[in-house]
N, C-alpha and C positions, 0 to 999 in steps of 0.2 A: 504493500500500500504506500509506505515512503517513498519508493524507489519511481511510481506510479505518479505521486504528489510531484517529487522533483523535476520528473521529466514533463508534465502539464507544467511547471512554472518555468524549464527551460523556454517551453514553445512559446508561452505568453510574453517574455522577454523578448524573444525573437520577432513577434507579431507586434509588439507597441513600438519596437525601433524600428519597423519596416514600415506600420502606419505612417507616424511623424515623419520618419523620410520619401516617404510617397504623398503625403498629403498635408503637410504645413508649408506656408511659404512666411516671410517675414510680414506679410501683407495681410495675410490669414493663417494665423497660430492655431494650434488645435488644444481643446482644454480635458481637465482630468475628465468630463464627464462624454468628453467626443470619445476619447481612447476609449472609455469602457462599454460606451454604446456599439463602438465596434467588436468589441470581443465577444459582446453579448451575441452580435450578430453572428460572429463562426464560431459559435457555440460552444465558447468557451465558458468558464464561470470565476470571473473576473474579483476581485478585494482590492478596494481601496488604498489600505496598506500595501500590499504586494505590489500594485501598481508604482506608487510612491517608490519603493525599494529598486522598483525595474530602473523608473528614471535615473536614481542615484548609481546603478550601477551602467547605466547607458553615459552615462557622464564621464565618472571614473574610467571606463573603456578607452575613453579619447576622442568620442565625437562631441561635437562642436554644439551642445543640446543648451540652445537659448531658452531663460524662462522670462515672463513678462506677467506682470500682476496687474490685473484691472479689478480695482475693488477685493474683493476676497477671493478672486477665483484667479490660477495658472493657467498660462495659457502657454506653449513650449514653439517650437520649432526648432529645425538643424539646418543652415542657410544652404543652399541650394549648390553643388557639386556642377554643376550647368553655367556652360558662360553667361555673364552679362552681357543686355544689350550692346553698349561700347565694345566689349571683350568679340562679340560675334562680329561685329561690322567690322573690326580691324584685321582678323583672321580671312576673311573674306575679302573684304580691297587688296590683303595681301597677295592671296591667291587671284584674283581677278587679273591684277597690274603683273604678277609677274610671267614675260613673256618665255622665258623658259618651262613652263609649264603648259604641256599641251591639252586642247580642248577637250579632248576626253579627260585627261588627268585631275584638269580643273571642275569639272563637275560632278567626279567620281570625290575628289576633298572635300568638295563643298557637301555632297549631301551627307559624308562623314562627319565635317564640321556642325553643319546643323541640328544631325540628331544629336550634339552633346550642348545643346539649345532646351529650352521648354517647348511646347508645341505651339502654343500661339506668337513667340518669337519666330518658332521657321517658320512659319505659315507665310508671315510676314515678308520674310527676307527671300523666300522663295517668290513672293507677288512681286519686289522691291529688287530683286538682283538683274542687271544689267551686264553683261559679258559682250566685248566688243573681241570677235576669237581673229579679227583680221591680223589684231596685232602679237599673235599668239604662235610659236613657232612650232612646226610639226610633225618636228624628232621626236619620236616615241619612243627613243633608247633615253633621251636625259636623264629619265628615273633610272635608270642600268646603269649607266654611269659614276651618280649621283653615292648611288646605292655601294658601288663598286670602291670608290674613294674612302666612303663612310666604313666599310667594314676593313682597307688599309689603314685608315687613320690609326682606329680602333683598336688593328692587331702590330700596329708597326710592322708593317712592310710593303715592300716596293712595287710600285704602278711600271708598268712598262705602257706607252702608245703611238700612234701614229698620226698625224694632222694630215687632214683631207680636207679639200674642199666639195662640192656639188658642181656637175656640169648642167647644160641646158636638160638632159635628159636624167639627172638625179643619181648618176654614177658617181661614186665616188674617186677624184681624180688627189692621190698621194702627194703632199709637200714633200720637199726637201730629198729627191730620189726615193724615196717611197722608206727614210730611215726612222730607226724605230726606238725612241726616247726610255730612258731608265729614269726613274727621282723618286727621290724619298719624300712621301707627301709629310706635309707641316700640318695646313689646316685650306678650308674652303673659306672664300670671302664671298657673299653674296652685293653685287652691288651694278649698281647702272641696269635692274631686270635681269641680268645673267649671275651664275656661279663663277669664280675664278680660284683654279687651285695652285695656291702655294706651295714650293715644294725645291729642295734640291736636286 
């Protein structure tokens, strides 16, 4: 019967910090008597006390459990893990403006980016986003590349490549007798819409 007790007040723990983080915002807190109307609902059987205890130990845990007193009554929330409006528009102009980023890439990020949004934010910014892909370049290796750098950086060791250019027919026509560069990469600089890597 104990062992029975414990594990119902694990779940109930687990069910009051999954409400509040699904259903408070700093806008609309949720109070001791919303939690327990909820438990009520999945048919739980819910105590005041315990409740109380759940909060103090959802705190001590390390999330971020805001309480607010209106009159005699708590009302909690854990602010939102989701960008903020500013936070999402700068993520997005980022990705819009930069042209090394190609048009499938950029809105395969962006709807990544969004759903770490609230729903009425993307809703928004999906009616509200703008993408000009003219100016958008249409190497689909960049992310290979990218990607490629990033895991030398990482493990320390050396990039070997070759500079080409494009003909009218999209061949690639070799610099420099077609030689083929050795360097120990340093770091990536992003700047002017492109990546630039640094490196011996």
């Amino acid at each position: 019967m104990e062992r029975i007790t414990a594990m119902n007040n694990r779940i109930q723990l687990l069910m009051v910090l999954k409400y509040i983080m699904d259903k408070s915002t700093e806008s609309e807190p949720v109070s001791n008597a919303d939690i327990l109307s909820y438990l009520v609902s999945e048919n739980m059987k819910p105590c005041k006390m315990t409740l109380i205890e759940d909060l103090k130990v959802i705190k001590k845990s390390g999330y971020d459990l805001i309480t607010i007193k209106k009159g005699k009554t708590n009302y909690y929330y854990i602010p939102s893990e989701h960008f903020d409006t500013t936070e999402a528009r700068l993520i997005t102009d980022a990705l819009i403006s930069a042209k090394f980023v190609t048009p499938s890439a950029t809105e395969r990020l962006l709807s990544k980016v969004l759903r770490l949004t609230d729903k009425e934010m993307e809703q928004h910014f999906i009616n509200d986003i703008v993408i000009d892909f003219r100016l958008k370049h249409r190497n689909c290796n960049t992310t290979y590349s990218i990607d490629a750098i990033q895991c030398a950086l990482s493990k320390g060791k050396r990039l070997n490549f070759r500079y080409f250019d494009l003909d009218e027919n999209k061949n690639r026509v070799y610099r420099h007798n077609n030689k083929r560069y050795e360097v120990f990469p340093i770091t990536m600089i992003n700047g002017m819409d492109n990546y630039y890597l640094v490196a011996f």
